[in-house]
C-alpha positions in Angstrom: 115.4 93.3 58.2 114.0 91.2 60.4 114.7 87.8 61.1 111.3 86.2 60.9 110.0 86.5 57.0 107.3 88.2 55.3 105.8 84.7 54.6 104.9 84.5 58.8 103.4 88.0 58.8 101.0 87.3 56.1 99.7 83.9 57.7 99.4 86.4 60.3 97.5 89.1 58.2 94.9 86.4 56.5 94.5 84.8 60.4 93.1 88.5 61.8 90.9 88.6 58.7 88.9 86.0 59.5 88.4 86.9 63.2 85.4 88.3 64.5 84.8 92.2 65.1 85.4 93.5 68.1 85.9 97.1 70.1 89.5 98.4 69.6 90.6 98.7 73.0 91.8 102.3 71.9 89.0 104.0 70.3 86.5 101.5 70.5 85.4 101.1 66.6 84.6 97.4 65.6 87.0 95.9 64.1 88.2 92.4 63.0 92.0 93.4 63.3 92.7 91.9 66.7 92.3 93.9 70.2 93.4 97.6 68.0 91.8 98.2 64.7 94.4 99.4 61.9 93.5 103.0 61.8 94.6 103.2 65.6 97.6 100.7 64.8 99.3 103.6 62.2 99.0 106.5 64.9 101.1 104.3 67.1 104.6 106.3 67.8 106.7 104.1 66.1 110.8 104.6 67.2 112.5 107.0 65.0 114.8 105.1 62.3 117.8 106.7 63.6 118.7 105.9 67.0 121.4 105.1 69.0 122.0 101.2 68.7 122.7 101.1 72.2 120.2 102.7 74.4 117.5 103.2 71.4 117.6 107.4 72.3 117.8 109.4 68.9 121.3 109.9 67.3 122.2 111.1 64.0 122.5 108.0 61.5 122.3 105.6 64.2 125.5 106.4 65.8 126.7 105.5 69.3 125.3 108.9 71.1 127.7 110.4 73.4 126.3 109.3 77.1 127.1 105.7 75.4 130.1 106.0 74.6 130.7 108.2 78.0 129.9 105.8 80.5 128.9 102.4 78.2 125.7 100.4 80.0 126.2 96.9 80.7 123.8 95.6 77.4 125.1 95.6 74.4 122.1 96.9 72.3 118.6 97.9 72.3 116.1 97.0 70.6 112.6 98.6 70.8 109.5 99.0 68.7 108.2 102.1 69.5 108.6 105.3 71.8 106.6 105.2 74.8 104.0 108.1 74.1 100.3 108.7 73.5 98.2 106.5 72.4 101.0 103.8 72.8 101.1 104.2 76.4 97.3 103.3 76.6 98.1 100.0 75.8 101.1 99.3 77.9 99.0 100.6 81.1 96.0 98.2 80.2 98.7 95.5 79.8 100.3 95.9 82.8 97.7 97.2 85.3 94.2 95.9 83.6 95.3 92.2 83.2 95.1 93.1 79.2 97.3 89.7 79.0 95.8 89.5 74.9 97.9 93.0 74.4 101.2 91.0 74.9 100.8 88.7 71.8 100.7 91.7 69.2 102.7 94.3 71.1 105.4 91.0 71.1 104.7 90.5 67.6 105.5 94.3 67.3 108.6 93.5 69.4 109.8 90.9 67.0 109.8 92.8 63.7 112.6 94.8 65.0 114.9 92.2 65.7 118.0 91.7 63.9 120.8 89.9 66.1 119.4 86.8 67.2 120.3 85.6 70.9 120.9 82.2 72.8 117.9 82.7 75.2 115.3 85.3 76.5 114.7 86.4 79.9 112.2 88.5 81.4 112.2 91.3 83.6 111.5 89.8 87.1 109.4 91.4 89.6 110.1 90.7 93.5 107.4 88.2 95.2 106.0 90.5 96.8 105.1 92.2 93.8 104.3 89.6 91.5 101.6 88.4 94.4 100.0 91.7 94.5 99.8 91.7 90.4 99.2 88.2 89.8 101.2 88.2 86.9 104.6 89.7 85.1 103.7 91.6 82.0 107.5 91.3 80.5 107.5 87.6 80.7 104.1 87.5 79.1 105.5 89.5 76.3 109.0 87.3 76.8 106.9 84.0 75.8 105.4 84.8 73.1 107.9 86.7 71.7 110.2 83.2 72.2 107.7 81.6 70.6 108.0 83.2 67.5 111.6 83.0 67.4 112.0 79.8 68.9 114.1 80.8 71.6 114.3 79.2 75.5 113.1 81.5 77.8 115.0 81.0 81.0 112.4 81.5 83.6 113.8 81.0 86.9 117.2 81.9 85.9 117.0 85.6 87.3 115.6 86.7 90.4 114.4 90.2 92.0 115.7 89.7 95.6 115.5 93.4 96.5 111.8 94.9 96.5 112.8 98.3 95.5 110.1 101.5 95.4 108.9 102.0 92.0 111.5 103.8 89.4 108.3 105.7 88.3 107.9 107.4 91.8 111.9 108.2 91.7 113.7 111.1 90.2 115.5 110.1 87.2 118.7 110.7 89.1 117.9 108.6 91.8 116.6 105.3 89.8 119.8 104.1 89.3 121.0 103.8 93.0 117.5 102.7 93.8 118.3 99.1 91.6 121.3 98.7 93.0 122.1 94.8 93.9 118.4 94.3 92.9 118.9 91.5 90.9 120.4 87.6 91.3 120.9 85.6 88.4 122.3 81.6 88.1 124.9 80.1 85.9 121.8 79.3 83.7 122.9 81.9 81.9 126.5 81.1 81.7 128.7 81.3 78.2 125.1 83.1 76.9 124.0 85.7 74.7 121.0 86.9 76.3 118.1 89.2 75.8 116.2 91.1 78.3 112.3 91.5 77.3 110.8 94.2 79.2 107.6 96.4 78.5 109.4 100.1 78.7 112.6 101.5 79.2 112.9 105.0 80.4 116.5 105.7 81.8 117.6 102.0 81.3 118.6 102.0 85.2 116.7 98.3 86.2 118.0 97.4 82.5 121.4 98.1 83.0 121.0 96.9 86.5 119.9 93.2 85.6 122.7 93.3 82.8 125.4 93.4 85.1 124.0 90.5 87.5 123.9 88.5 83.9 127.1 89.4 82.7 128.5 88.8 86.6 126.6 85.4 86.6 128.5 84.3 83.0 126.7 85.4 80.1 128.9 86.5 77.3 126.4 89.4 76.0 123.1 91.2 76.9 121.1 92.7 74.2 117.8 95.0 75.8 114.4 94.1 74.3 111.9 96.4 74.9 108.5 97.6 73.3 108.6 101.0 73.9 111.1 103.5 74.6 110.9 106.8 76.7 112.2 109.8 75.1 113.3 113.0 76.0 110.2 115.1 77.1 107.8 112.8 76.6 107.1 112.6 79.7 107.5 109.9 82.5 106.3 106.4 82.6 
């Protein structure tokens, strides 16, 4: 169950009724149900109910899968709303590369639902200068505001850093992604004596994830949970 109640989602519900129609950014039908109408919103991949609590892959009643308990990733758990496939990815491409900032309020809201173990504070994915000048803007903390909004959690802005401006993991073989994010990340005692959650967009091998985990946990912080909206599976193809 989540930990926001029903009595916040249908405020919610009655709000979108009463806005004004307009194209679904997936199949562009008129509709008054935000920026997807709700016949594209239930062919959205949702994540399958069983999964592995830690890295959100599927497992058989939501056991700890075997690469977990193998070689354990720095976070703790995962939490994730839906796998990262068609016509879910549409939307996390328009949010990330189009500047579709009005995506992040209901993908977050998305986000939210799934949450169960409430944390001390919220950080978001950074992205090196260099990168965040050529974009203009970080999707994940987008996502990471609003979704503290709705919980009422801090969002700790400046308390992790990219200081390494690593290639793209999506240009990388899977194999490589994790020595490409290695000592990517500085985080400050912000985050000290902290459970913290990581709000991200996707996560496909967990690599960055597990990579900014270990910078928190290194800089104090007691716990790292992953929060992510989508999750790549196994042959779905890359992100």
């Amino acid at each position: 169950m989540s930990i926001l109640s029903h009595y916040f989602f249908d405020i919610c519900l009655k709000y979108r009724q009463h806005l004004p129609e307009q194209p679904c950014i997936l199949c562009g039908t008129l509709s008054a149900d935000g920026v997807w109408c709700s016949d594209c919103d239930k062919s959205l991949p949702l994540l399958a109910s069983s999964h592995c609590p830690v890295c959100a892959l599927p497992a058989l009643n939501n056991a700890v899968c075997g690469n977990c308990l193998k070689t354990p990733p720095h976070f703790k758990r995962t939490v994730a709303a839906y796998a990262y496939a068609f016509p879910l990815d549409k939307l996390m491409l328009a949010l990330k590369y189009s500047e579709q900032l009005n995506l992040a309020k209901r993908l977050g809201d998305k986000l939210v639902q799934n949450v169960i173990a409430r944390p001390d504070c919220l950080v978001a994915m950074p992205l090196h200068p260099a990168r965040l000048k050529e974009r203009g803007f970080n999707q994940s903390l987008q996502l990471a505001r609003h979704v503290g909004k709705q919980l009422k959690l801090p969002v700790l802005i400046s308390a992790c850093q990219r200081v390494r401006d690593t290639p793209s993991q999506s240009t990388l073989p899977w194999k490589e992604r994790r020595k490409n994010m290695r000592k990517a990340f500085a985080c400050s005692s912000e985050v000290a004596g902290k459970h913290v959650a990581v709000v991200d967009d996707v996560m496909t091998t967990g690599a960055t994830l597990n990579e900014l985990s270990m910078a928190l946990l290194d800089a104090g912080a007691t716990e790292v949970s992953a929060w992510v909206v989508a999750r790549t599976l196994p042959h779905t193809g890359k992100r």
